[in-house]
N, C-alpha and C positions, 0 to 999 in steps of 0.2 A: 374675642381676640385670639386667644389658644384653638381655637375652632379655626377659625380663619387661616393661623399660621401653618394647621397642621395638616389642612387642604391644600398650601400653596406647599408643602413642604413633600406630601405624596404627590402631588402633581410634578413639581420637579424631577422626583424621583423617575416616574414614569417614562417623561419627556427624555431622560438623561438615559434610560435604558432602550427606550425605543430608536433612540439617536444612535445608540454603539450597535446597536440588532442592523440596522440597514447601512451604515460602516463598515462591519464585519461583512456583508453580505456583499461588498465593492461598486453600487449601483454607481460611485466615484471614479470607477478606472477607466481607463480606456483600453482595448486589446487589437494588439498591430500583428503583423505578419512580420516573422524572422524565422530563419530557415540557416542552421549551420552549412549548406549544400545542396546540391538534389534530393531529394526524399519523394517518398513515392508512399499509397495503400498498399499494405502487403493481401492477397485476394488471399480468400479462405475464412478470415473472420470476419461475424455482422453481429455478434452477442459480446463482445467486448472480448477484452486481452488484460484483464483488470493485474496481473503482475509476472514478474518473469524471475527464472532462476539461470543463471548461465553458468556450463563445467569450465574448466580450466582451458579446455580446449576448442572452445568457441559454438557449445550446441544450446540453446537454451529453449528451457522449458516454458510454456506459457499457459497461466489457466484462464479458460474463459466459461460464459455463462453462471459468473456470480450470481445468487438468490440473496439481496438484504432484503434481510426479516424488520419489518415495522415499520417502513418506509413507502408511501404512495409509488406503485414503479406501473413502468405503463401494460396492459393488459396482456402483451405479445409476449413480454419477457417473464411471464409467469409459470410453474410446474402446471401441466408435464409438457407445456409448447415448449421452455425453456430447456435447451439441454446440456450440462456439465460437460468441462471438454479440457485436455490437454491435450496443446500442439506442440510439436519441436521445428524450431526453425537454425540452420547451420548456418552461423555468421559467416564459414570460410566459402560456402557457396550461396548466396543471397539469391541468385536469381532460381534457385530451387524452392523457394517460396518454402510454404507449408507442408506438414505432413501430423496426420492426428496419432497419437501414440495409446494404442489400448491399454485396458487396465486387467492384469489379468489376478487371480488371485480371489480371496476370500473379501473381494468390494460390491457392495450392493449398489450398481453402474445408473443406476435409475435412480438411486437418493442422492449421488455423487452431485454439491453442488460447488468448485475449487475457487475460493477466493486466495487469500495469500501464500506465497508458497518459499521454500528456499531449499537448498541443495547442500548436504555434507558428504564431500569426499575424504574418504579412508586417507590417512597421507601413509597408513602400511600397507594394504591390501590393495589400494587404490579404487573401490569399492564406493559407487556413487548412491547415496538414498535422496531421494525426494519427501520435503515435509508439507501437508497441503493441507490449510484449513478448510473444511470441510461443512458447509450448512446441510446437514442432513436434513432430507425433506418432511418426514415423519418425526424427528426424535432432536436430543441438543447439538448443538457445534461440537465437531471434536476435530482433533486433529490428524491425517493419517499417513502413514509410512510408509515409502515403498523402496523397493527397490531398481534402481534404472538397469535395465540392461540396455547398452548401447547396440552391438551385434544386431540383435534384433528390434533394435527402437519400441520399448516394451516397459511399462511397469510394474511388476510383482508388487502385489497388497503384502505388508507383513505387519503390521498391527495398527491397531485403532486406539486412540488416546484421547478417557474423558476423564473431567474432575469438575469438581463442584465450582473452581475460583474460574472457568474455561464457559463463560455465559454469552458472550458478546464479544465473539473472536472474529479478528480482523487479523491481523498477520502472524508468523512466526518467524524465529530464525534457528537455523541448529547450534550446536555448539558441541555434539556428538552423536555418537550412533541411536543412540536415545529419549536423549537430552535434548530440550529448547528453549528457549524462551519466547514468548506468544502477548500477542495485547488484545484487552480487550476494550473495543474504541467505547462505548457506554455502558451504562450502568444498567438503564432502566431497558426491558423488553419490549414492552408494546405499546402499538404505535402511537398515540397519543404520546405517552411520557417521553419515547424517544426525543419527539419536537419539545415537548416542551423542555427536557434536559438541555437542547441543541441551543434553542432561542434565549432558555434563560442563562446560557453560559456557563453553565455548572463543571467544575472538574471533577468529575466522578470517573476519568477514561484510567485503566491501571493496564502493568506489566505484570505477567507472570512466571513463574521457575516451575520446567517439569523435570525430577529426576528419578522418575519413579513416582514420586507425590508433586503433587502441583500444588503452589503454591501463591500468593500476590508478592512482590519485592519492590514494588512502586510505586504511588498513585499521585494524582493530584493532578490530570491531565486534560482540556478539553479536550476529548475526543483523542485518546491515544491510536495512531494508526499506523504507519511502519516502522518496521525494526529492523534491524540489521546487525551486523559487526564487525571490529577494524579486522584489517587482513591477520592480523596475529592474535585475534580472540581477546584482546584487552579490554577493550571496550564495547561497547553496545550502544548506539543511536537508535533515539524513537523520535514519531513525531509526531506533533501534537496538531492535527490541523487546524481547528478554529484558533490555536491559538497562536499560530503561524512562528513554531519555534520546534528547534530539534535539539534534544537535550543528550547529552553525552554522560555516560556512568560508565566508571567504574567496575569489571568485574569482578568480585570476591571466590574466595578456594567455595564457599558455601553455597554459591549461586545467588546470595547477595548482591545488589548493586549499589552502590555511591555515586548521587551524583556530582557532576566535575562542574559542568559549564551549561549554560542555555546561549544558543544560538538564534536569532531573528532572522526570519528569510523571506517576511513581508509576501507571502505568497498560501494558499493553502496546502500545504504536504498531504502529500499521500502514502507512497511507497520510495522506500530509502534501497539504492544499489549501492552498493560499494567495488570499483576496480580492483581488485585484487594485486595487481602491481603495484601501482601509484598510490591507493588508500584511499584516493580523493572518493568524494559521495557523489552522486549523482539522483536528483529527487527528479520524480513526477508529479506535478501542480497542477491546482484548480485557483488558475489567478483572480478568478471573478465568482464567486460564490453562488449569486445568485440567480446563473446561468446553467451553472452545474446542478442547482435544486431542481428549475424549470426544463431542462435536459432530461434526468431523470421519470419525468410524468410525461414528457412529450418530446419521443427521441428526434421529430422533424426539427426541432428549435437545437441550435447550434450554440454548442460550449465552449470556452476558451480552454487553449491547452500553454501549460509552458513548462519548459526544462530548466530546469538551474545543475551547475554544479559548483562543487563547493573543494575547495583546494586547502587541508589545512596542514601549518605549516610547518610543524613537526612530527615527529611521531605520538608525542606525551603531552596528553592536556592535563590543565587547561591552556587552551591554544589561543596564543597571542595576537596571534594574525589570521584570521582565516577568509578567504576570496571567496566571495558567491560571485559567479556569471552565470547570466543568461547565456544558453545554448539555443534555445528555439522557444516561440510564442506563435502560436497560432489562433485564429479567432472561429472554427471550427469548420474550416474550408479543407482543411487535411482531413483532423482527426478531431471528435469531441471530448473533452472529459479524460484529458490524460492523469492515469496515475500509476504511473511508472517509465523508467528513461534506462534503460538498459546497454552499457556501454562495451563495445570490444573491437579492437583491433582499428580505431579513428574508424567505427561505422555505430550505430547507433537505431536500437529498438524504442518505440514510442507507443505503450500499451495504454489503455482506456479501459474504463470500467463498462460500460456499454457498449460503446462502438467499435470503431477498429481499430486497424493497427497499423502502424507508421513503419517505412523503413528510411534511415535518411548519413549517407556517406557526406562526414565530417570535413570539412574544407577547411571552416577558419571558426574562431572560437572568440 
């Protein structure tokens, strides 16, 4: 009898995790076409646009030809066919498309591989650095620094930043000359354990503090993946994609965080923008999971893309109110595998981890 119950009792178990594994994966949704306006492929990229950083005054940075480590990726987009790239595109003149910006400096151009990236501008000197995680081809993630010069649309290398808590980096954000805070989306390394972390749901994703020493300041995340923060450095948004929530902390004098509020955005998060005027967030989604897996192994199969943003409704969380709208959903007739939504001046950047890159002027919301 105890034998019997305790068959029917792991089999349940099973049945009841193999039911949330293909849930989570959305084989349930359906993916429509919506389009804020005209939106167009911006030409120049075919290796993805996987995140963007935009200055104050409408130029933004964008890295493509991400390398994730541990993950089945299809044969084309492998080292050394694969090659590491920032482009700058000027939102005030869009129809100037692209332009690739070299790297000059003490950067070894050939391991350079730039997943997440974000921008800290001097508010003295007014002195722009670029912070870019980096999958170095040979050796671990770190994260590297540069400095932008605009004049000559140029990056100067000025240091390289590793630490032992810096294993499985996924994004950064600044918060000084220095200074950032960085996630990293899993725990485990190689690829096996990746999936099976992914599958079995595990919250092993954390936040890290670099100030000089790097540190963890967070954990418990499926899969921690963008980060960002409010216009006045208060707070700090991450996002946890399988577990389809963006949780809001608290910044401390220590580089500590508290968190405030978890937010549901029923969608898979990727990369988190913030407008700098308004505050509101603007995420890049993967609404269909399981498209975005099968995308990744075979770029010809089309991924759903969707924008949300998110309007909250004061300055001080925990936020009472806060508005998610859809901005744009695509079913991979634009763009594949968006993750990231870049916003400036009612026009609007639509980056991908693989594929390309969206331009699309904001009509109605």
């Amino acid at each position: 009898m105890l034998l019997r119950l305790a068959v029917w009792l792991i089999l349940a178990l099973v049945v009841s995790r193999v039911g949330l594994i293909i849930y989570g994966l959305g084989y349930h949704k359906t993916i429509y076409k919506h389009y804020p306006g005209p939106c167009r492929v911006v030409p120049g990229v075919e290796t993805g646009s996987e995140d963007i950083a935009v200055t104050s005054n409408g130029l933004a940075l964008i890295s493509s030809g991400v390398r994730v480590k541990g993950f089945a990726i299809h044969p084309a987009r492998t080292p050394p066919i694969l090659k590491g790239k920032i482009f700058l595109f000027d939102f005030n003149h869009p129809e100037k498309n692209l332009v690739e910006v070299p790297l000059k400096g003490s950067i070894d151009a050939a391991s350079f591989y730039p997943h997440g990236l974000s921008l800290y501008e001097d508010p003295k000197t007014g002195e722009k650095r670029l912070f870019v995680v980096n999958h170095h081809l040979s050796d671990q993630d770190r994260v590297e620094i540069f400095r932008f010069d605009e004049k000559s649309t140029s990056l100067h290398h000025l240091k390289t930043v590793t630490g032992e808590t810096m294993y499985s980096l996924n994004d950064v954000v600044a918060v000084g000359p220095e200074t950032f805070y960085f996630t990293n989306d899993l725990y485990y390394v190689t690829k096996f354990a990746k999936y099976y972390e992914v599958l079995a749901g595990l919250s092993f994703g954390t936040v890290g503090f670099y100030d000089g020493q790097d540190r963890i300041v967070a954990d418990g995340f499926k899969m921690s993946n963008g980060i960002n923060k409010s216009p006045d450095g208060r707070y700090v948004y991450v996002a946890a994609a399988l577990d389809e929530k963006l949780t809001v902390f608290e910044r401390k004098d220590d580089g500590s965080l508290e968190e405030i509020q978890r937010i549901d955005v029923c969608s898979g998060l990727d990369n988190i923008e913030v407008d700098k005027k308004s505050g509101d967030l603007w995420l890049g989604c993967h609404p269909v999971s399981h498209m975005f897996m099968e995308h990744t192994e075979n770029f010809t199969k089309p991924a759903g893309s969707q924008v949300l943003r998110v309007q909250l409704e004061s300055k001080s969380a925990p936020y009472a109110r806060v508005d998610i709208r859809e901005v744009l959903m695509d079913d991979g007739s634009l763009v594949s595998g968006s993750s990231v939504a870049s916003y400036y001046d009612n026009k609007l950047l639509v980056g991908t981890v693989f594929d390309k890159l969206a331009y699309c002027e904001i009509k109605a919301i």
